[in-house]
ChimeraX commands (.cxc) that place a marker at each C-alpha (Angstrom):
marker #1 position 0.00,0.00,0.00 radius 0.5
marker #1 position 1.34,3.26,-0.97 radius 0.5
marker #1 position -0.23,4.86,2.17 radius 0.5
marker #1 position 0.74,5.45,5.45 radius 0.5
marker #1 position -0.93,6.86,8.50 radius 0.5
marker #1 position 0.07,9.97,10.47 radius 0.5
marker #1 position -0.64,10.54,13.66 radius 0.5
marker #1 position -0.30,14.08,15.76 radius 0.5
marker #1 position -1.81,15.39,18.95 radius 0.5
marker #1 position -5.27,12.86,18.35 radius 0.5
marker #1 position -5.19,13.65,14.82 radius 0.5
marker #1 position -4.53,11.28,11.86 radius 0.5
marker #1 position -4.19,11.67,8.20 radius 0.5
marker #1 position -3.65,9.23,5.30 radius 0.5
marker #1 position -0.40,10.15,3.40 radius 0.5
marker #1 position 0.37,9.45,-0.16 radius 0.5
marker #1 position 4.26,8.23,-0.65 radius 0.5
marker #1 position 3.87,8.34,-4.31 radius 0.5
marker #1 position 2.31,11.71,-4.28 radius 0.5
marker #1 position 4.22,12.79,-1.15 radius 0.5
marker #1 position 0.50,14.59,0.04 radius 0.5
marker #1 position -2.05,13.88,2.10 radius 0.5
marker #1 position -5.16,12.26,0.71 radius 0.5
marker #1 position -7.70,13.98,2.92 radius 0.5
marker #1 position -8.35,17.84,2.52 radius 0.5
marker #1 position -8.57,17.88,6.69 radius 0.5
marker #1 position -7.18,15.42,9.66 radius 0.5
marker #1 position -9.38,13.00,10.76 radius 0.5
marker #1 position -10.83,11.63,13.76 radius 0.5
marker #1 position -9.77,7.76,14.67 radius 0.5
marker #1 position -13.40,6.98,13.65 radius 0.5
marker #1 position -12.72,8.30,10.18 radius 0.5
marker #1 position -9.64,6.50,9.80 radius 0.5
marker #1 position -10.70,3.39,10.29 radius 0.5
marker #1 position -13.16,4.12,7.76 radius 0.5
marker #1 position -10.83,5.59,5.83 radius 0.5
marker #1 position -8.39,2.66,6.16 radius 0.5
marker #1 position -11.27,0.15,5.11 radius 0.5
marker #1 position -12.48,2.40,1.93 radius 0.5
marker #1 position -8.44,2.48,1.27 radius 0.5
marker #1 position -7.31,-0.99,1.98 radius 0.5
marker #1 position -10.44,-3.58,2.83 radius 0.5
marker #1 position -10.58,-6.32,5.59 radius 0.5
marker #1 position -6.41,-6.74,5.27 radius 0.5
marker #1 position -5.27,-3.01,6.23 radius 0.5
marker #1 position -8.68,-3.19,8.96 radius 0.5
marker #1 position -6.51,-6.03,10.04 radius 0.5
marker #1 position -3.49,-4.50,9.85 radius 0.5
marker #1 position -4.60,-1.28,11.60 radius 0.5
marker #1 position -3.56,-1.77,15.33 radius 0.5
marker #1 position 0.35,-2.35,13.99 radius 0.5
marker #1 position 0.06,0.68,11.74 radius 0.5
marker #1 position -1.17,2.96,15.02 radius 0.5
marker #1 position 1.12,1.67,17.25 radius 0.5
marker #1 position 3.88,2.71,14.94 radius 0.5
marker #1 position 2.00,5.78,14.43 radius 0.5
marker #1 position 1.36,6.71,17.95 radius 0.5
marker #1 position 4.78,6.08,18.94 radius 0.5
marker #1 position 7.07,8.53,15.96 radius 0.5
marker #1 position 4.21,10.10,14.20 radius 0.5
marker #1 position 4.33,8.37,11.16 radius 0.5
marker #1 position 3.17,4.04,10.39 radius 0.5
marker #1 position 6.38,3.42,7.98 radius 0.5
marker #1 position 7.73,0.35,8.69 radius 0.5
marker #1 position 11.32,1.49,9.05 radius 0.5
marker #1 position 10.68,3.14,11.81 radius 0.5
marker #1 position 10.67,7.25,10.52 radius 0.5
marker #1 position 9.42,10.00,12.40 radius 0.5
marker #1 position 6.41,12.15,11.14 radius 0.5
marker #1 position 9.10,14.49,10.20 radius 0.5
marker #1 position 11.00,12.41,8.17 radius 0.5
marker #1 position 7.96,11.26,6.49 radius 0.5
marker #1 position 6.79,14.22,5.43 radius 0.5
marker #1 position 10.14,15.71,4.46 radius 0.5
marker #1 position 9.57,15.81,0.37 radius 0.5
marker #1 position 5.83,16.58,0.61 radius 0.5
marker #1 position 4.71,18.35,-2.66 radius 0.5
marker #1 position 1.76,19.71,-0.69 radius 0.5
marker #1 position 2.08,23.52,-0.91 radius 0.5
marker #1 position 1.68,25.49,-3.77 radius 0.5
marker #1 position 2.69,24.39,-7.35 radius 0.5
marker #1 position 3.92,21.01,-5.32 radius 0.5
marker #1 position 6.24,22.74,-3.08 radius 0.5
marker #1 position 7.53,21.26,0.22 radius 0.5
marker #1 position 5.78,22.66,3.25 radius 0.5
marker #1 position 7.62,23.17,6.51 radius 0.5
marker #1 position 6.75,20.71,8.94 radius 0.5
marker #1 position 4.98,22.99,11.19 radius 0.5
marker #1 position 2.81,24.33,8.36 radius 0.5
marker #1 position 2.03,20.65,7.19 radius 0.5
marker #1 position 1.02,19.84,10.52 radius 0.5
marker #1 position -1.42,23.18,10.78 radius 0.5
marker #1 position -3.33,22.44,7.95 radius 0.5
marker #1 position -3.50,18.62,7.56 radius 0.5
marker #1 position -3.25,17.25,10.90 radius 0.5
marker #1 position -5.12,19.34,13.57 radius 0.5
marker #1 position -8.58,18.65,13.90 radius 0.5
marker #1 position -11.21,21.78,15.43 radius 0.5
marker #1 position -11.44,21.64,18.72 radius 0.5
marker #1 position -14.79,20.06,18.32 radius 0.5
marker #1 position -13.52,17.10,16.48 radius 0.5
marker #1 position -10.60,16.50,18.74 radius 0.5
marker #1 position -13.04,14.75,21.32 radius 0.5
marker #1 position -12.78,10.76,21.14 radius 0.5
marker #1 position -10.20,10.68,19.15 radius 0.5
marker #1 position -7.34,8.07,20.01 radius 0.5
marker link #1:1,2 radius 0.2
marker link #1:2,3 radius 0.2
marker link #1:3,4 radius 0.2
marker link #1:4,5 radius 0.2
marker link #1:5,6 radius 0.2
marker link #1:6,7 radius 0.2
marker link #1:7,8 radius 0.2
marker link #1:8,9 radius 0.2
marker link #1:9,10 radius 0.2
marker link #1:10,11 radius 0.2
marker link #1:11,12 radius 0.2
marker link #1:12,13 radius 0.2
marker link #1:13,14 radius 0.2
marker link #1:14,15 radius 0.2
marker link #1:15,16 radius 0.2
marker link #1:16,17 radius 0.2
marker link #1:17,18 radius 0.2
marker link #1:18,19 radius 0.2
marker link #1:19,20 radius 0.2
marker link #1:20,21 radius 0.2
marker link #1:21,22 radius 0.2
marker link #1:22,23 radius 0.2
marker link #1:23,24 radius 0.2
marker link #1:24,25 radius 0.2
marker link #1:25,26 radius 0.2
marker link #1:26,27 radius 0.2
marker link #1:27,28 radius 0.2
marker link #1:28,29 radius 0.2
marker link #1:29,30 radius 0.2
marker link #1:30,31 radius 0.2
marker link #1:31,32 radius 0.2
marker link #1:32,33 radius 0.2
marker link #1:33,34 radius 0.2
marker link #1:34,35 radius 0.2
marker link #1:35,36 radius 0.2
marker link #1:36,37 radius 0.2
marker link #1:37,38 radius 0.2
marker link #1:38,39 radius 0.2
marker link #1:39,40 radius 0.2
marker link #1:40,41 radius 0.2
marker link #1:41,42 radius 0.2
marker link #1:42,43 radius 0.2
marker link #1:43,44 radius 0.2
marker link #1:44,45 radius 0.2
marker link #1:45,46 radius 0.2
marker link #1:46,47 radius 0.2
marker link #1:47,48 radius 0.2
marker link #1:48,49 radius 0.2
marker link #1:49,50 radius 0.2
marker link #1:50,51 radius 0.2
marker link #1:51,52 radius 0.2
marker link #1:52,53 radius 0.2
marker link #1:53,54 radius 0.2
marker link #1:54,55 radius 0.2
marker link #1:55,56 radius 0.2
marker link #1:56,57 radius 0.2
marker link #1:57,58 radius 0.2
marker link #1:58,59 radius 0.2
marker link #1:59,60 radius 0.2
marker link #1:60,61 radius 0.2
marker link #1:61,62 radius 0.2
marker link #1:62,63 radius 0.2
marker link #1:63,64 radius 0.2
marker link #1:64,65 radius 0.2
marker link #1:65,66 radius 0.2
marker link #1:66,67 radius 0.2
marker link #1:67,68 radius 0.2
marker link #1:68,69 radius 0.2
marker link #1:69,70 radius 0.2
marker link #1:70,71 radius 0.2
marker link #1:71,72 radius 0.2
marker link #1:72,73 radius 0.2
marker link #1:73,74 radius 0.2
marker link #1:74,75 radius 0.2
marker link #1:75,76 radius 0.2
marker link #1:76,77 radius 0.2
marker link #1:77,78 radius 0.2
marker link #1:78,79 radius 0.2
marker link #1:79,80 radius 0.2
marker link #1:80,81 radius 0.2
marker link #1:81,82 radius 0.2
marker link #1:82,83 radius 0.2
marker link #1:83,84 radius 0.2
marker link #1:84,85 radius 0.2
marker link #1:85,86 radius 0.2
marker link #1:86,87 radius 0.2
marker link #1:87,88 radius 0.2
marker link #1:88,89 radius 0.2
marker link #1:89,90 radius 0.2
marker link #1:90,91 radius 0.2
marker link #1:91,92 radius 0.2
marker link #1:92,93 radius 0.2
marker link #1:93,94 radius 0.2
marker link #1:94,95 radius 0.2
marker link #1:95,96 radius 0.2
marker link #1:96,97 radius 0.2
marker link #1:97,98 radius 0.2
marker link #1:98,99 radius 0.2
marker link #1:99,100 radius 0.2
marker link #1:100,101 radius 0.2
marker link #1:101,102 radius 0.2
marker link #1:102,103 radius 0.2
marker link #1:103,104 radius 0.2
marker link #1:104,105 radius 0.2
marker link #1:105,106 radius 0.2
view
């Protein structure tokens, strides 16, 4: 699968490592990524889900090698004409949920 999940402050987001983006125009809620991860993936990634947010929970980021959220998102194309956004602005606009949204989340 050419997606991993990242994880920040109760907020998760599908990421794109072919695309280097995020597939969802907002962070999501763990409800909606387990959707998400079933629409995505099907019964095998559902399956798969509890490894993928343990490494997620722990660095930020469900790569397998073990790379931080910051690592992963290094070479996004997800500003402007594909540019790399700073970590900080990545994180502001694709991983924090309203404050609304925030509640339940895992």
């Amino acid at each position: 699968m050419a997606k991993i999940i990242l994880h920040h402050q109760g907020a998760y987001q599908l990421y794109e490592t072919i695309a280097d983006g995020p597939v969802y125009v907002s962070a999501l809620t763990f409800e909606q990524l387990k959707k998400a991860v079933m629409v995505h993936g099907g019964q095998a990634a559902l399956a798969n889900l509890p490894d993928s947010l343990e490494r997620a929970h722990r660095t930020g980021c469900s790569s397998m090698d073990g790379a931080t959220l910051k690592e992963c998102i290094s070479t996004n194309r997800a500003g402007h004409n594909e540019t790399t956004l700073p970590e900080a602005e990545f994180i502001a606009r694709w991983l924090t949920l309203p404050p609304h949204d925030s509640e339940g989340s895992q």
